[in-house]
Every structure is written in structure tokens, then in C-alpha cells.
N, C-alpha and C positions, 0 to 999 in steps of 0.2 A: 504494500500500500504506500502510497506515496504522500509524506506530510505535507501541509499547507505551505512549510516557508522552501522544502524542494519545490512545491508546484512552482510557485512565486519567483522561483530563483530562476527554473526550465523557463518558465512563459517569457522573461525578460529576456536569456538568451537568443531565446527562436523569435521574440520581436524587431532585434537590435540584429540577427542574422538575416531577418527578412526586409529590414529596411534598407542594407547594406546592398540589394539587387536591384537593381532600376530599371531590365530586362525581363520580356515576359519569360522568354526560355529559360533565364539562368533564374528567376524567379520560383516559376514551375516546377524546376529541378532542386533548388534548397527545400520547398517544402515536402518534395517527398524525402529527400534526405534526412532532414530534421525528423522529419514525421518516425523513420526507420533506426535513426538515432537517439531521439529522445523518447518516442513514445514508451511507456509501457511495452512491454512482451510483443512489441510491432517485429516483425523478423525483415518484411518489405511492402514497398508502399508504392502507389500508382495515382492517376490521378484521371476521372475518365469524364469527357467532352460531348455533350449530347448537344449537335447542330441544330442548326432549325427545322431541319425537316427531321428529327428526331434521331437519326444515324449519329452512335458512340463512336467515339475516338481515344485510346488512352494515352495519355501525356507523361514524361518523363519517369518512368519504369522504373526501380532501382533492382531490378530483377528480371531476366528473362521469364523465369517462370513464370510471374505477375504477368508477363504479356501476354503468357498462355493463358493464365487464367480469366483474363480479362477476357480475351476473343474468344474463350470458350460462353463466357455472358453474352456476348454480344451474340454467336453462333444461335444461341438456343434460344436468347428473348430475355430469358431468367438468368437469378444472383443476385447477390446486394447490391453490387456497384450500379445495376441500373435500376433496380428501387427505390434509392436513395438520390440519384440524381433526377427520378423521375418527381417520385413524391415528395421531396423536398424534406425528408425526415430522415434520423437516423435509424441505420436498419444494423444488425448485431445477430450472430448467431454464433452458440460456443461450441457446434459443432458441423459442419457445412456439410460433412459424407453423410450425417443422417438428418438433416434436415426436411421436413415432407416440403418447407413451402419451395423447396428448388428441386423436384428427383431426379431431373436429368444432370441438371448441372452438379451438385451435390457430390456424388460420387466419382464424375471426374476430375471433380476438383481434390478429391480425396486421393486418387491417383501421382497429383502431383506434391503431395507430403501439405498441401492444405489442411490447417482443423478448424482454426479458432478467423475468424472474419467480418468487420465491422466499416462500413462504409458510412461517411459522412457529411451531408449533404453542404458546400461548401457555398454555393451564388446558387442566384438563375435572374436571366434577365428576358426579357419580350423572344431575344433570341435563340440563347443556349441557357443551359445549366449544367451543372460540374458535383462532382461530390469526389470528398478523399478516400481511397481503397486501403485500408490496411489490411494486411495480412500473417499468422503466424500458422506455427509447427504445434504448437503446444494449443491443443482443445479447454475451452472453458479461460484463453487467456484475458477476453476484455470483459470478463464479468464484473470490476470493478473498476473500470478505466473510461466509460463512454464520456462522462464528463467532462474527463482529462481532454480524451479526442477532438467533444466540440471546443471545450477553451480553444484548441491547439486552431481548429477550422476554422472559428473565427477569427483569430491572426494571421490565418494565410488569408482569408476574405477580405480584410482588408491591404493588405501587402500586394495580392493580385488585382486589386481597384485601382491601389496607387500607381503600381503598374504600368496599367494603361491609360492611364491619365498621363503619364510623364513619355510617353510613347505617343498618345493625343496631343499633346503640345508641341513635341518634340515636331509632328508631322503636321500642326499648323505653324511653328516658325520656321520651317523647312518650305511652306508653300509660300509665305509671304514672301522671303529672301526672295527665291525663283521669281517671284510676277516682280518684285523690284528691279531686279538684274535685268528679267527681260523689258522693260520700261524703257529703264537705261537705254540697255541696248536700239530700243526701237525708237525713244528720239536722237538720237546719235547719228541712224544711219539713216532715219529718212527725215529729215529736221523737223519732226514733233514738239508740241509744248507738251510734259506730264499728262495735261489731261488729254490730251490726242492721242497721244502715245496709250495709253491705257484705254479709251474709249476703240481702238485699235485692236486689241487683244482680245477685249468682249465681241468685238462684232466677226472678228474670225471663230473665236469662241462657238459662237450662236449659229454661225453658219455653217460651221465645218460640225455642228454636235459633239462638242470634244471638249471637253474642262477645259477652265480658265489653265490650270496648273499647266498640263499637259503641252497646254501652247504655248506657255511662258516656257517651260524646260525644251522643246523644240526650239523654238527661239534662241535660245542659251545653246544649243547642241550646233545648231545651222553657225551662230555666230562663232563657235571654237572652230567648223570645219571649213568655214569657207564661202557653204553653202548661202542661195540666197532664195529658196522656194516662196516664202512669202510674200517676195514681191510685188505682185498681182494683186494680192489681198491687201497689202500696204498702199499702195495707189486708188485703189477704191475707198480705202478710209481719207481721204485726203477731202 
């Protein structure tokens, strides 16, 4: 059993280790590491991706076997991992080979030295939802640990929010730079004031059906090589 000022002492490490990722991949991959590190009697950990049209995906394995066992959920329909990310709850069983609510899955999962298995519903948004797969050897090991678990998915829930917020920003000052540069670029070469020059980008934009960005990073590509395709389209905004 794990004391209060242990829990206190883990949760602050796997915080300060999860805020240390700024990266959704290297992100992904601390928390099943942590997960198989710190948790309780965890032996390995996975972390499994339901898309929008409902098709799972498992993310950063700390086990091959876990990927088996994951695609064996995924194969059959049934397991916790897509329980838990479906219904939004924690799903826990202390012994998965004889479990009724999985029969098929159950057993081959017992095949692979699977006992003890507790999945934990981590996000869901309009798009996806996610939940953490742990996994042990030892049957009957999270009988006293689920709490621990969700403390632990709450700190990856938010760490994986932070995430992509910082990956969100990242890829709007990344787009702004681009239509600056391309601005630049486009009163320079065809003597624009700012606002022509940018009202220029929109109206190829609009016409060609193609993001602002994508025009502006073409822009920026044609001006590194040489190229001058836009020209046509630059003459007509005049």
C-alpha cells in the first residue's frame, strides 16, 4: 500500500517529469513510462487512441507484448482498453483469463502472461478519446491502486492538453511569420503597399481554394528558387 506523503512525493515527480515535454510524442511516451515506473505492480503501459470514426490506435507501447494485446482489443471489439476509452470510466479487472465480460479476448490475453489489467479513461473531446492501459503479471495487482491510477491520468490529462496547446501556438506563430515573409516578399517584387500586398495573397487564396498559409509558404519556396508562377495572379491584383 502506498502512504499519503509516497503518493505526494510520486504525483510531484510525474508532474515536474511531465511538464518537462513540450512534445506530443515525447509527451505520450513519458506517460506510459512513468505510468510502468511509478505505478503500483504496472509491469507495462500503453496508451490507446479512439479517432473519430471510432477506429483505436495504441500510442507509445512500453512493450511489445502490450501491442499485442492491445490489437488483440481492437481485433475482437472487446477488453478494457476500449471500454474505458469508450465509456469514459474506469474499467479494472484482477483477472482478465477468466473474466466473462471479455471470453474471447480474456484468454488470449492470458496466453500472453497477462493477469491483472486496469484501463483509465484519460480525455475525450467532440473528436477522439484516449484512456491509459496498464498492464501486469501478477493477478489481483490493482485491487488497491485505481485511485492511484486516476490521480496519475489526471496529470497526464493535463500535460497532454498542455501539449497541444504549445504545438497550437507553436503552428499559429509559424503561420503568421510565413504570410509576413510572404508580404514582404510580395511588395518587394511587384511594388505593393502592405495592404496590397496582403489583399494579394487573399485573392489568390480565394481563387486558387488553397489557404492563406499554403500561399504564403509557396511564395517563400518560389522566392528561394527563383521561380516566378504567381505572376499572373500578381498582375491581376494590381
Amino acid at each position: 500500500m502506498t502512504s499519503q506523503n509516497e503518493l505526494v512525493a510520486m504525483m510531484r515527480e510525474i508532474a515536474e517529469s511531465l511538464r518537462a515535454r513540450p512534445e506530443d510524442d515525447d509527451t505520450l511516451a513519458t506517460v506510459t513510462r512513468l505510468a510502468s515506473e511509478k505505478l503500483p505492480n504496472v509491469d507495462f503501459a500503453s496508451i490507446s487512441l479512439l479517432s473519430p470514426d471510432g477506429v483505436p490506435e495504441t500510442l507509445a507501447p512500453t512493450d511489445e507484448v502490450i501491442l499485442q494485446a492491445d490489437s488483440m482489443q481492437y481485433e475482437l471489439g472487446q477488453g478494457p482498453c476500449l471500454d474505458a476509452a469508450q465509456s469514459g470510466v474506469t474499467v479494472r479487472t484482477a483477472d482478465v483469463g477468466s473474466d466473462e465480460r471479455w471470453p474471447e479476448y480474456g484468454p488470449r490475453a492470458a496466453t500472453l502472461g497477462v493477469a491483472g489489467q486496469m484501463a483509465v479513461h484519460i480525455y475525450a473531446t467532440r473528436s477522439s478519446s484516449a484512456a491509459l492501459n496498464l498492464y501486469s503479471a501478477t493477478a489481483g495487482a490493482f485491487d488497491d491502486s485505481m485511485h492511484i491510477a486516476e490521480l496519475f491520468a489526471s496529470h497526464a490529462a493535463v500535460a497532454l492538453g498542455f501539449s497541444r496547446s504549445v504545438e497550437t501556438l507553436k503552428e499559429a506563430l509559424g503561420t503568421r511569420n510565413v504570410i509576413g515573409l510572404a508580404i514582404g516578399m510580395t511588395m518587394e517584387r511587384y511594388g505593393l503597399d502592405e495592404e496590397r500586398a496582403f489583399s494579394f495573397l487573399v485573392r489568390v487564396s480565394q481563387t486558387s481554394n488553397v489557404k492563406l498559409r499554403i500561399v504564403a509558404e509557396e511564395i517563400v519556396r518560389q522566392a528561394s528558387s527563383g521561380e516566378n508562377r504567381l505572376n499572373e495572379a500578381a498582375q491581376s491584383g494590381h
